[in-house]
N, C-alpha and C positions, 0 to 999 in steps of 0.2 A: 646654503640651506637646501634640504633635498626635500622636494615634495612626494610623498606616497602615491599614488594610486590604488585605494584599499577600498576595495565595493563591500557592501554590504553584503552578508549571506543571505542568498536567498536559494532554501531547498528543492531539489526534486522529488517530487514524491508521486511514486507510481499507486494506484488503485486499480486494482483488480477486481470487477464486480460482477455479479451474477444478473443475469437479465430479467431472472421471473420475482426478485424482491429488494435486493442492496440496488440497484441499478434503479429499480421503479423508485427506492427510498431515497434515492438522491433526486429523482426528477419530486417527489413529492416535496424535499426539504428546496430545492427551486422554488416550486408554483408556491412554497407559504413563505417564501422570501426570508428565509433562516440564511444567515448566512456562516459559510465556512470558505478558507483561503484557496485561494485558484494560484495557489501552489500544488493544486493535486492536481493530478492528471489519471481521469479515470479512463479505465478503457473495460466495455463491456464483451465481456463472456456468456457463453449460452448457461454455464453450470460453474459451481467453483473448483468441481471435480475436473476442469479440461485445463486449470489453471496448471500447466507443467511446470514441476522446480526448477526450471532450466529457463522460465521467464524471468523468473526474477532474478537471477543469477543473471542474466543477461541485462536485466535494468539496472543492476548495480552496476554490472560490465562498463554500460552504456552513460555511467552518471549520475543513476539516481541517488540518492540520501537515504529514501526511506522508500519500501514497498507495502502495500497493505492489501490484504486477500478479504471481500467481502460476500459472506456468501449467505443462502437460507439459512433458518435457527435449524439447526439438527430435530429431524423427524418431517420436515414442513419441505422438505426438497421434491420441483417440481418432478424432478427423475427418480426420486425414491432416495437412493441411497446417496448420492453424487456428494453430500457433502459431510457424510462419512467418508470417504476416500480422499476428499481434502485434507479434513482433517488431520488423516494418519500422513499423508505425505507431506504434510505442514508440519510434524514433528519432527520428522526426519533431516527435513531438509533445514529446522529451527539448529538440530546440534549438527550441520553438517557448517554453514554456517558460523559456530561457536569455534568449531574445528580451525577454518579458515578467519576467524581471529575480526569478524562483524559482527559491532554492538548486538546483544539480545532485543536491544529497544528501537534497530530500526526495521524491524518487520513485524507483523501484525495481523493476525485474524480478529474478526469480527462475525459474526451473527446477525444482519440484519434484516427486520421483513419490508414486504411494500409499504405497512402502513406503520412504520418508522421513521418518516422523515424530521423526526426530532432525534432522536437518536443517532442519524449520518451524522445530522451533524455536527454533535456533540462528539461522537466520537471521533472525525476526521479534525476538527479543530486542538480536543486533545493532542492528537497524535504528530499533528503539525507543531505543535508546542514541545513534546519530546524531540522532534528532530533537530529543532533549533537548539534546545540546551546542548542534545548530542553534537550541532555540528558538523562541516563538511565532513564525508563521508573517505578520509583518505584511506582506509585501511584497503580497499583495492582499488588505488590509483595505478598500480602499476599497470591491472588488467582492461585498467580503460583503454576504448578508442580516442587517441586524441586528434584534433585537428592541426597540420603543419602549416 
């Protein structure tokens, strides 16, 4: 009889946030003790406009599952414009992507302000939900880094 070794999935999921409101909205959904899975891994950005598509492409590269870009609600951007230019390079990069044959549902924009911290986390525990239905992430296994 042959025993398996079959771990459970457990996703990567990169967060991309903005400093001046997604970023304060996760420290606020902290301090009111909401919780959502620390399967995320947020990393904070001054703007969601410096968020380069070539991050995330490079966090899949690297293993992730699921990337998520959070930034101010459009008009409310500490730089003015910064997450209009997200936004348009977050289209782009959505059917470049499509192209390259990666679910539509493991990347994600959001909208989030400082005083949202119900909202992070609603929408990060969503989206940790879609990633588990979706599933490891093999469609660029090939371009990962693996370890030997």
């Amino acid at each position: 009889m042959q025993v398996e070794n079959k771990k459970e999935f457990q996703p990567k999921i990169v967060a991309f946030c903005c400093n001046w409101c997604s970023y304060a909205g996760a420290d606020l959904a902290g301090s009111s003790r909401l919780a959502y899975p620390a399967d995320v891994k947020i990393i904070r950005v001054p703007c969601s406009c410096r968020v380069n598509p070539m991050f995330i492409l490079r966090a899949f590269q690297r293993g992730a599952d699921g990337v998520i870009m959070c930034g101010c609600h459009p008009g409310d951007c500490h730089y003015t414009t910064g997450n209009y230019y997200a936004r348009r390079r977050m289209t782009l990069l959505f059917s470049m992507l499509d192209y390259l044959g990666v679910e539509h549902g493991r990347t994600r924009v959001e909208w989030v302000s400082a005083a949202e911290g119900v909202k992070f986390s609603t929408v990060m525990n969503e989206f940790v939900e879609k990633i588990y239905s979706l599933g490891e992430n093999v469609r660029l296994e090939d371009l990962r880094c693996k370890e030997s």
